[in-house]
C-alpha positions as CSV (number, residue, x, y, z in Angstrom):
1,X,79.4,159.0,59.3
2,X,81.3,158.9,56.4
3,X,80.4,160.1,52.4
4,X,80.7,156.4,51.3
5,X,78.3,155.2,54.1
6,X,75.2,157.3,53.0
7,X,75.0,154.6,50.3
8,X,74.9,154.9,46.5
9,X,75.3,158.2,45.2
10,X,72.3,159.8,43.9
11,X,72.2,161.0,40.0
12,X,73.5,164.9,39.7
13,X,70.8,167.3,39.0
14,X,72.4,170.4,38.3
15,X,76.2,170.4,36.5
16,X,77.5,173.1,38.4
17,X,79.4,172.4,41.8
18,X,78.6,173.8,44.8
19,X,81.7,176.5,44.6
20,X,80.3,177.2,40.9
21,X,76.5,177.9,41.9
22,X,78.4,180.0,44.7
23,X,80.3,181.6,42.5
24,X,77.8,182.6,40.0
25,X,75.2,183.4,42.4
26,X,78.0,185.7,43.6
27,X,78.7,187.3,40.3
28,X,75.2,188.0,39.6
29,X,75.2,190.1,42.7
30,X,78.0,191.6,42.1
31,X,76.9,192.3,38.5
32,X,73.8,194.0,40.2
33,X,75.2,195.9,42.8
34,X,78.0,197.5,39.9
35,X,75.5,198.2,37.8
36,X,73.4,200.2,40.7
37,X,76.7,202.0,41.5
38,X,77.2,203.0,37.7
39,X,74.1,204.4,37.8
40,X,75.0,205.9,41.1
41,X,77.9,206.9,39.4
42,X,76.4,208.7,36.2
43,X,73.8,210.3,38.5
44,X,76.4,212.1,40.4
45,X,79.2,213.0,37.5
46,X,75.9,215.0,36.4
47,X,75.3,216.5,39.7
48,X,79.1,217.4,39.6
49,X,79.2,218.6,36.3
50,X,76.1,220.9,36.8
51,X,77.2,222.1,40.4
52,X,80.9,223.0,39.3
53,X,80.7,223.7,35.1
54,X,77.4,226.3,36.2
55,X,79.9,228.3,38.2
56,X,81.9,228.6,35.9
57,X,79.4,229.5,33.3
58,X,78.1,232.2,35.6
59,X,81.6,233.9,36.4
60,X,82.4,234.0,32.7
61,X,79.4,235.6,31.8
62,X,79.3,237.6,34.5
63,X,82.7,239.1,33.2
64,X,81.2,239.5,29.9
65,X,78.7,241.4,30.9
66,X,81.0,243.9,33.1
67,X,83.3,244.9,30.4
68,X,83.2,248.8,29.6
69,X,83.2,248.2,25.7
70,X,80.2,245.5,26.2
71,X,78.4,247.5,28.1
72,X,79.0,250.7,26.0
73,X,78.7,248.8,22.2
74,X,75.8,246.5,23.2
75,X,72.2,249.4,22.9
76,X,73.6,250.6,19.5
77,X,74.9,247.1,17.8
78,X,73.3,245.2,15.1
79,X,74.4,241.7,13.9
80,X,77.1,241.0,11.4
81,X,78.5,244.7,12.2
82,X,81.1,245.5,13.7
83,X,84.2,243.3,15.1
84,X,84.7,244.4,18.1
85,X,81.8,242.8,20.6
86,X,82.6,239.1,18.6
87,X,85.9,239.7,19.7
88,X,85.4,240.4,22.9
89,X,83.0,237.4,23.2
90,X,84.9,234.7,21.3
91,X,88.1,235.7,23.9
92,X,85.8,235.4,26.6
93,X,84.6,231.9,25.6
94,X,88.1,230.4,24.5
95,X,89.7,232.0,28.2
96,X,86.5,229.9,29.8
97,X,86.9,227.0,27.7
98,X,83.0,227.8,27.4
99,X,81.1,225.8,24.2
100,X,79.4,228.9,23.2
101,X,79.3,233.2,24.2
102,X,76.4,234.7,23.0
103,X,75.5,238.7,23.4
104,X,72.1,239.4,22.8
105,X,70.2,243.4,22.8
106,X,67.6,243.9,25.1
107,X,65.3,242.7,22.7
108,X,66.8,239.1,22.5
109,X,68.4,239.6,19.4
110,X,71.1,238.0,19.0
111,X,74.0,240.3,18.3
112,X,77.3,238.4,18.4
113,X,77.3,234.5,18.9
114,X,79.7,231.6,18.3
115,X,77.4,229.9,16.4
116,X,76.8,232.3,13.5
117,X,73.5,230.9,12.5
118,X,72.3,232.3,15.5
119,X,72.9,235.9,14.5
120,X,69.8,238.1,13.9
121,X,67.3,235.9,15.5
122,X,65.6,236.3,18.7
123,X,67.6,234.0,21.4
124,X,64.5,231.6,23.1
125,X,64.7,232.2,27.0
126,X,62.4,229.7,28.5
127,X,62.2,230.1,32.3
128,X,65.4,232.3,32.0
129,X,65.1,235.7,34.2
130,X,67.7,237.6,32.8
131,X,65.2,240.1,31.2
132,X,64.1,240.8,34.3
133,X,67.4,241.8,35.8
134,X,68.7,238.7,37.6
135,X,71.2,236.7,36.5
136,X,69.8,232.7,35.7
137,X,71.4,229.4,35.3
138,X,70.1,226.0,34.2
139,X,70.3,223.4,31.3
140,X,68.9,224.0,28.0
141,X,68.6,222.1,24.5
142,X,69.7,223.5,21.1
143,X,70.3,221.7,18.1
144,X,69.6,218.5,19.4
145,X,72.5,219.4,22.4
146,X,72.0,220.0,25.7
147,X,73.4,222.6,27.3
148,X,74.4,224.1,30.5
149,X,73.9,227.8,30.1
150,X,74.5,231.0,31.7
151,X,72.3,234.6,31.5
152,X,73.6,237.8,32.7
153,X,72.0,241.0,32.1
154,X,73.9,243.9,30.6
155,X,73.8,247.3,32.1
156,X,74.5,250.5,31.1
157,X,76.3,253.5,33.3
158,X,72.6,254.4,34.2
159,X,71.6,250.5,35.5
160,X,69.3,250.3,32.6
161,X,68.9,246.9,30.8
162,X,70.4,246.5,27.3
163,X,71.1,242.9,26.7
164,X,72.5,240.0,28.0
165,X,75.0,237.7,27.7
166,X,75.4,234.2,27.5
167,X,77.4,231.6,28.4
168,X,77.5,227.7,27.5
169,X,78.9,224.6,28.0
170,X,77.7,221.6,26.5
171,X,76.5,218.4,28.8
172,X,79.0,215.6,28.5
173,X,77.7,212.3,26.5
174,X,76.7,209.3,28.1
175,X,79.9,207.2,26.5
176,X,82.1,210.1,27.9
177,X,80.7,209.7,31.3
178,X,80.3,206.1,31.0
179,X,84.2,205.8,29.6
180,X,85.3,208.6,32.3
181,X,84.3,205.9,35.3
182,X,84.4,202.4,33.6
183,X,88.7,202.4,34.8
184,X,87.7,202.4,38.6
185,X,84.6,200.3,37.7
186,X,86.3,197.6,36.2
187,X,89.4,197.8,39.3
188,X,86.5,197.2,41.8
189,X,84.9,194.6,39.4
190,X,87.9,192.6,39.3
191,X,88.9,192.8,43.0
192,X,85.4,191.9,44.0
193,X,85.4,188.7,41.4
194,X,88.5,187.7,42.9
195,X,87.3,188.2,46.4
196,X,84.0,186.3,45.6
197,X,86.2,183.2,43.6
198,X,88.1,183.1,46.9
199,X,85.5,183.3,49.3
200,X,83.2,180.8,47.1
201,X,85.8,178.1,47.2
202,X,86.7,178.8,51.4
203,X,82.7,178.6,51.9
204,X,82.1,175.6,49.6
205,X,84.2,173.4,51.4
206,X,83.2,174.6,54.3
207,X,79.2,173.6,53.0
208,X,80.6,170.0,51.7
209,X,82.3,169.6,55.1
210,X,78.7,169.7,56.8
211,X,76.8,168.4,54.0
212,X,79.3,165.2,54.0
213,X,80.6,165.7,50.6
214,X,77.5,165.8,48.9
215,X,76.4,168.4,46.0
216,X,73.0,170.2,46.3
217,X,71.5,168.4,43.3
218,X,73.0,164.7,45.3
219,X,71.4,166.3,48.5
220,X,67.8,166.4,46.4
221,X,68.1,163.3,45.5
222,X,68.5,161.7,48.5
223,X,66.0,163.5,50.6
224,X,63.3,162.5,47.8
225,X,64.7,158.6,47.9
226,X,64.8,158.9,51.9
227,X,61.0,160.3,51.4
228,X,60.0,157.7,49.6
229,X,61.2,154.7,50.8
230,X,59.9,156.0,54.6
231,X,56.1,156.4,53.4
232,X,56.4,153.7,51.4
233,X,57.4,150.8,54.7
234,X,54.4,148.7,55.8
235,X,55.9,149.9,59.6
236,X,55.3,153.1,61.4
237,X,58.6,155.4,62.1
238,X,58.5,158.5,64.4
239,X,61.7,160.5,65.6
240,X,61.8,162.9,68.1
241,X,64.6,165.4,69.4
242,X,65.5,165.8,72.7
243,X,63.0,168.5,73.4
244,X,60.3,165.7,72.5
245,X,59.4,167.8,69.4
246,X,58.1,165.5,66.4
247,X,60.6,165.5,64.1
248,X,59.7,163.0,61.5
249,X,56.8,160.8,61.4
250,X,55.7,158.6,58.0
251,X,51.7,157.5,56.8
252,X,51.9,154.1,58.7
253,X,52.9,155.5,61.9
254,X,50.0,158.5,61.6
255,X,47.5,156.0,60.5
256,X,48.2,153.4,64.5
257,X,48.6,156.4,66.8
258,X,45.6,158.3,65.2
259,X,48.1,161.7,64.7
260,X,47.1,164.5,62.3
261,X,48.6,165.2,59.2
262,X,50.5,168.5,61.0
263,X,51.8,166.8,64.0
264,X,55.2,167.1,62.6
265,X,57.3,170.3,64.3
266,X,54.5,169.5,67.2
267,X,55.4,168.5,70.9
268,X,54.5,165.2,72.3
269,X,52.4,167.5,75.1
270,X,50.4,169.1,72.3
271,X,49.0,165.7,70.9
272,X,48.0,164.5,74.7
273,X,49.1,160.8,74.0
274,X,48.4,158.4,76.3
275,X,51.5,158.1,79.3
276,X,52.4,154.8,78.1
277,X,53.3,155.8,74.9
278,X,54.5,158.6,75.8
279,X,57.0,156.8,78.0
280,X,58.2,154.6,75.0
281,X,58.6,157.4,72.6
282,X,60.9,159.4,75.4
283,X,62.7,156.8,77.5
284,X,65.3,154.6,76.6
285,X,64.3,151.0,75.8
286,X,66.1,148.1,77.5
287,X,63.8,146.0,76.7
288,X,62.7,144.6,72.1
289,X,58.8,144.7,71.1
290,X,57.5,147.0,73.7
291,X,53.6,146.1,73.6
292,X,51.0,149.4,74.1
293,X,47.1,149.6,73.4
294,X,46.7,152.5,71.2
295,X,42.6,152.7,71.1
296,X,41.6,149.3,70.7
297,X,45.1,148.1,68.7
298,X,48.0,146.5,69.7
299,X,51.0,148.2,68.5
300,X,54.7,146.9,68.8
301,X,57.0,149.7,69.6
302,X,60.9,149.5,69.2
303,X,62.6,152.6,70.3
304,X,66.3,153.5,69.7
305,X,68.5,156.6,70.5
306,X,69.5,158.9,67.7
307,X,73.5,160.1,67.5
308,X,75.3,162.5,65.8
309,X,78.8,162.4,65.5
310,X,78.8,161.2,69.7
311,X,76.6,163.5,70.3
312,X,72.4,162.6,71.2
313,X,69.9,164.0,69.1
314,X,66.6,162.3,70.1
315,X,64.9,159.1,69.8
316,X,63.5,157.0,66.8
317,X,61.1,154.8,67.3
318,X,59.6,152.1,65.0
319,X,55.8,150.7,65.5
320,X,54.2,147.4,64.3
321,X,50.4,146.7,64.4
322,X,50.2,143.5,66.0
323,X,46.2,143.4,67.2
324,X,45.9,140.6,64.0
325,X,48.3,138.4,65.4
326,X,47.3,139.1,68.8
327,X,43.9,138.1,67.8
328,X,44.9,135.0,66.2
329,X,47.0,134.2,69.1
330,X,44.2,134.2,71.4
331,X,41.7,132.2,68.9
332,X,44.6,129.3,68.8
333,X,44.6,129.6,72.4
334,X,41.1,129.4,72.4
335,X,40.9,126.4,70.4
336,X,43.9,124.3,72.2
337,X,41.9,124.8,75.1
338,X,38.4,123.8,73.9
339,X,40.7,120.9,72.6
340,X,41.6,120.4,75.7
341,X,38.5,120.5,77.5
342,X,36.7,118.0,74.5
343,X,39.8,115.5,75.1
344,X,39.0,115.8,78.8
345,X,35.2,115.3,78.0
346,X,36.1,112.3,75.6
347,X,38.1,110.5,79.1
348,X,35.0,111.7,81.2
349,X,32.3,110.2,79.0
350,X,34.5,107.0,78.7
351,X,34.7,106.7,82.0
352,X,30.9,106.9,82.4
353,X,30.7,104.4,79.5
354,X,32.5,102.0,81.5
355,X,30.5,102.6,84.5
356,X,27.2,101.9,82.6
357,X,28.7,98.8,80.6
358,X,29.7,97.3,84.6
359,X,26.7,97.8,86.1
360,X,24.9,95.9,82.7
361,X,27.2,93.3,83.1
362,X,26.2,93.4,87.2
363,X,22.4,93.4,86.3
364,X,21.8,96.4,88.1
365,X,19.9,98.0,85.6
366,X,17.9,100.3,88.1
367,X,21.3,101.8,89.0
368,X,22.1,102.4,85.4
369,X,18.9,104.2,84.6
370,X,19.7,106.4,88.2
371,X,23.6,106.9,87.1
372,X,22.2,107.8,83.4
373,X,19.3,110.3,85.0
374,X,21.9,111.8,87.2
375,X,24.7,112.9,84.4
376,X,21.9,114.4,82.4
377,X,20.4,116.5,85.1
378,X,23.6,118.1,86.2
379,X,24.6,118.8,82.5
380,X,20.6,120.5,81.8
381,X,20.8,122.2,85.1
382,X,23.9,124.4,83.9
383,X,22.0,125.2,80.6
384,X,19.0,126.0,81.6
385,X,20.7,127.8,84.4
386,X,22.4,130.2,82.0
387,X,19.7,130.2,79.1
388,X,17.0,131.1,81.6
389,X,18.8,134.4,83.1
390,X,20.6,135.5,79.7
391,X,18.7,136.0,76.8
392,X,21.9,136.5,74.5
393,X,22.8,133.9,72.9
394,X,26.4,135.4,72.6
395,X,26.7,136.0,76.3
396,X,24.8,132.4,77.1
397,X,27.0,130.1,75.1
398,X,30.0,132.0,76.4
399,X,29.1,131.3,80.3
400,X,28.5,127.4,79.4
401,X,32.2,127.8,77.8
402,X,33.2,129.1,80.5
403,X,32.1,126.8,82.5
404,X,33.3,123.8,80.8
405,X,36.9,125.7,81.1
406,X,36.9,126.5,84.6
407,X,35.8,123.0,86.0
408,X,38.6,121.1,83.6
409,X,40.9,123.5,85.5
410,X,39.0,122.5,88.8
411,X,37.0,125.9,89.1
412,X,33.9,126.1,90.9
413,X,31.4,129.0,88.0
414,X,28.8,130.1,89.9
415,X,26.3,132.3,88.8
416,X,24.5,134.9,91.0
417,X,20.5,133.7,91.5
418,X,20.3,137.6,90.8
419,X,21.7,137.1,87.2
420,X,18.7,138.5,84.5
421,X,20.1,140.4,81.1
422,X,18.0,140.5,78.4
423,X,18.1,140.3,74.8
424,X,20.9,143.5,73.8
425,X,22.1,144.6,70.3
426,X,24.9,142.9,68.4
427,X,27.9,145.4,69.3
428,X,27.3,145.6,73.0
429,X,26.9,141.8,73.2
430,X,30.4,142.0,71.6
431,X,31.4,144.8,74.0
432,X,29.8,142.5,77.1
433,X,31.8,139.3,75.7
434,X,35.2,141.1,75.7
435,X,34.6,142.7,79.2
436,X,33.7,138.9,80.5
437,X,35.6,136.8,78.8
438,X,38.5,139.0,80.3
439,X,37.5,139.3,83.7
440,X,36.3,135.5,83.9
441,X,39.6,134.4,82.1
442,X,41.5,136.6,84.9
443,X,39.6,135.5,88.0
444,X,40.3,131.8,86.9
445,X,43.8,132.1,86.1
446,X,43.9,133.7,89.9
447,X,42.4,130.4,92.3
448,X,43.3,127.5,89.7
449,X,45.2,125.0,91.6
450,X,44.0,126.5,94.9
451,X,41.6,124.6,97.5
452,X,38.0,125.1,96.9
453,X,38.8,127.4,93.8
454,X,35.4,129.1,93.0
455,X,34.2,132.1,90.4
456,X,31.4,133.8,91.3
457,X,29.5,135.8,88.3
458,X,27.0,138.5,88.4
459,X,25.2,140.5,85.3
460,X,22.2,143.0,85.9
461,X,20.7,145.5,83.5
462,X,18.9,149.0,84.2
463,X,17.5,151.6,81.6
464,X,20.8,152.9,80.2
465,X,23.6,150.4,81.2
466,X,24.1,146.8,81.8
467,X,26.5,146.0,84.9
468,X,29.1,142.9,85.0
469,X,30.6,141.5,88.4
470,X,33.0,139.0,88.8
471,X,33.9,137.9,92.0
472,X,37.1,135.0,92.9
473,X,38.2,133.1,95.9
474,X,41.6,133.9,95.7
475,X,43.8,136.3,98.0
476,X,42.5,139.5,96.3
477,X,44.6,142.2,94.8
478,X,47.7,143.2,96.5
479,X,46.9,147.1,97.9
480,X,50.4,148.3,96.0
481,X,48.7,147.3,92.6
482,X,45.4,148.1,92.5
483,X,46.3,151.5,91.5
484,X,48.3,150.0,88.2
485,X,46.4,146.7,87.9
486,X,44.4,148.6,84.5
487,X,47.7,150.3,82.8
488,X,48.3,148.4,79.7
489,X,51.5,146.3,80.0
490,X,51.1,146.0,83.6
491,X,50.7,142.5,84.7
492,X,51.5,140.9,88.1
493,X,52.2,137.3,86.0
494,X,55.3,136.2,83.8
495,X,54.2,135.7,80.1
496,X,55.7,134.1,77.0
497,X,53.3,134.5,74.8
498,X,53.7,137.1,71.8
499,X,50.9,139.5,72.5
500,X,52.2,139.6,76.0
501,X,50.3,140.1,79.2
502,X,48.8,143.2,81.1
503,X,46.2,144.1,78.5
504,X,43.1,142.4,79.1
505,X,42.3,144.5,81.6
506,X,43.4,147.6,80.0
507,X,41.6,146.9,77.2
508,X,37.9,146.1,79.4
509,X,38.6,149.4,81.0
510,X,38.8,151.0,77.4
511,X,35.6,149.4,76.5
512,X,33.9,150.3,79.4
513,X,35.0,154.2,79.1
514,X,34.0,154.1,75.5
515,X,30.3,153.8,76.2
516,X,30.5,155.8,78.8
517,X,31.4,153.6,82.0
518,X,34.0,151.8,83.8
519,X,35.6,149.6,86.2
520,X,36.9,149.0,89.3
521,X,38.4,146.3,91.7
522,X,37.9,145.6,95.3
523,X,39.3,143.3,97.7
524,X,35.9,141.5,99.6
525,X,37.3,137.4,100.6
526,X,38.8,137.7,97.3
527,X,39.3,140.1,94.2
528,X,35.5,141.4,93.3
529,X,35.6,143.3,90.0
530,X,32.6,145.3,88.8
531,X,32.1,146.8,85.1
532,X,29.5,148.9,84.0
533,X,28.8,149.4,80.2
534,X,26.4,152.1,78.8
535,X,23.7,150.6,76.5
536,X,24.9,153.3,73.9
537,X,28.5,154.4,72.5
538,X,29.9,157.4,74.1
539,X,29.9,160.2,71.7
């Protein structure tokens, strides 16, 4: 399959390629994860800064605090006299590279500091625990700085306390750090940009390859168009995969086969469908216009394998509701043969016309009274056969149709003396028409043309059901088929009709199981079939 076969190219939705949404998806990612590592990165040049400068805080103070003339100076000093201790303490600051050296007396006065406005005042500690003898280190803020100090107490000769001293360095700003690490920032910024452009454009291709060409926003598009224009055909469409998992199914095709809404991603086994469709949806067709009773419709079922590049994918199978036409097929067929059988009366009744008219012109009008006396008792003796053991008018005038059908075809209708149904509601007289007419039709079709062709029929009520039994003078059922002879589409007769053959029966067993019966077939000088029909629907 080719880009230019998917048909006209739906309108772009987005103006950004695929390599370009790749690529900017990319950069925002890559914008993220450098701006976590910067912050990574300023977290630990503090760590760094407070792990390494604090040493060398301590050790500087530590060697102010040891020198002789400190140590000897420090009790007795007072600030802004004397030159000696702010020498000694601005050398060892400079030497450091220390921010600030402070000496202070053991009261916290400051003595000697590097920042003079300091002098004379009483130096804040905070949690420092230099006054108590051990030497402290830890971050600070004066004047708006912040710094990184640190205390070491002064001792004299005896070990008595007599001051401290201080050491500082001041924190470095955040555009110091920020400038100290933007170089190899900016290095790995570029190297991962040009490793994303390049990896974008391999993987984009790569996309387009599998996508046929297509951009996302063209790929929208047509899934919405293919959407549409599938729930919007009159004709069902299911697809399946070769693991008979429902693929794709439209509104129509839910609506025949009676499927929920969520059968899609479902398995043909967890919708327990009936084996004949199931056969249709799996197997491969030979054959156009498959013909299947789902519930009480006839569906048309065309099913063709799904390829993909030579290789099989599934099945997809389209469905057409044909019970309408199937319907109207048999009501034609119901009225060319009622044409028929009038035409045939209209020769019949001739013929007895001509007889009369010769035996007037013979003067043997004794005979014609007789001849007329006897064609009226034959034709009152069916009707009030029929009317007097069925009540229903439905089921009555269908018999006497019946009747008139089989003996144009040269059937023998015969009804059991035992016959006696009485009046029934409209939808099981409906129910009882379809189960007859189907089994009458059938047993005719099976001894017309044969010597001494005869139907027999048989109908009996109880409390809850009423009981149909058709019996023929034919050969009976062959003993292969009568485990098939009620699968729809299974017929034992060639048919070129559109609705096909192999249903009637199907479709009488279906009524019959629906109010809670059913039917069978036996072989007895003939095929005998008996139907039994519950007086109320099956829940």
């Amino acid at each position: 399959m080719s880009r230019h076969s998917i048909g006209p190219r739906i309108a772009r939705t987005s103006k950004l390629t695929l390599a370009g949404q790749f690529l900017a998806l990319q950069l925002l990612i890559l914008l993220a994860v450098m701006a976590g590592v910067l912050a990574m990165s300023l977290a630990q040049s503090t760590q760094t800064f407070e792990r390494v400068e604090s040493r060398r805080a301590l050790s500087a103070a530590e060697n102010l605090a040891s020198i002789p003339l400190v140590r000897a100076l420090l009790p007795d000093a007072s600030p802004r006299f004397g030159a000696a201790l702010p020498a000694i303490a601005e050398s060892v600051r400079a030497v450091s590279g220390s921010d600030t050296a402070l000496l202070a007396n053991a009261a916290g006065i400051v003595i000697t500091s590097s920042d003079p406005s300091m002098l004379g005042e009483r130096f804040p500690l905070g949690e420092s625990t230099v006054m108590h003898g051990r030497a402290w280190t830890g971050a600070t803020e004066r004047d708006g700085r912040e710094m990184l100090d640190a205390h070491v107490p002064v001792l004299d000769d005896n070990g008595k306390l007599v001051g401290m001293a201080l050491v500082g360095r001041t924190y470095p700003s955040m555009v110091e750090r920020l400038l100290e690490a933007t170089p190899n920032l900016m290095v790995y910024l570029g190297i991962s940009v040009a490793l994303g452009t390049v990896g974008s454009l391999l993987l984009s291709r790569r996309v387009k390859r599998q996508t046929l060409g297509l951009e996302p926003g063209e790929i929208t598009g047509l899934v919405e168009h293919r959407d549409a224009i599938l729930h919007g055909v009159k004709e069902g469409v299911v697809a399946i995969d070769l693991r008979e998992r429902i693929t794709l199914v439209n509104d129509a095709a839910r609506r025949l086969l009676g499927w929920p809404q969520d059968c899609e991603g479902r398995t043909l086994s967890d919708l327990s469908i009936e084996p004949a469709l199931r056969e249709v949806l799996t197997q491969k067709q030979q054959d156009t216009d498959r013909l299947v009773l789902v519930g009480e419709r006839l569906v048309v079922l065309n099913s063709r394998p799904m390829e993909s590049r030579g290789r099989l994918v599934g099945s997809v199978t389209t469905l057409r509701d044909r019970t309408e036409l199937s319907t109207l097929e048999k009501e034609l067929g119901a009225t060319r043969m009622t044409t028929d059988t009038l035409r045939a009366q209209t020769h019949e009744f001739a013929n007895q016309l001509h007889t009369i008219s010769g035996l007037i012109q013979l003067g043997e009008y004794d005979e014609v009274v007789s001849y007329v006396d006897g064609v009226s008792f034959s034709r009152t003796r069916l009707l009030d056969d029929v009317t007097t053991r069925i009540e229903d008018p439905a089921l009555a005038a269908l018999l006497i149709a019946k009747s008139s059908l089989a003996s144009e075809r040269g059937v023998g209708l015969e009804m059991d003396p035992a016959t006696l149904v009485g009046r029934i509601d409209e939808a099981l007289s409906r129910d009882l028409a379809t189960v007859l007419g189907n089994l009458v039709d059938n047993a005719i079709d099976a001894v017309a043309g044969t010597p001494g062709a005869s139907v027999g029929i048989a109908l009996w009520e109880d409390a809850d059901t009423v009981s149909v039994r058709v019996r023929d003078s034919g050969t009976g059922v062959d003993p292969h088929d009568i485990g098939n002879i009620f699968l729809q589409g299974y017929s034992t007769k060639a048919s070129s009709s559109v609705a096909g053959r192999g249903f009637g029966l199907a479709l009488t067993r279906l009524v019959c199981m629906r109010r809670g019966g059913d039917v069978d077939v036996a072989n007895d000088d003939g095929a005998v079939f008996t139907a039994r029909l519950g007086k109320s629907v099956k829940a």
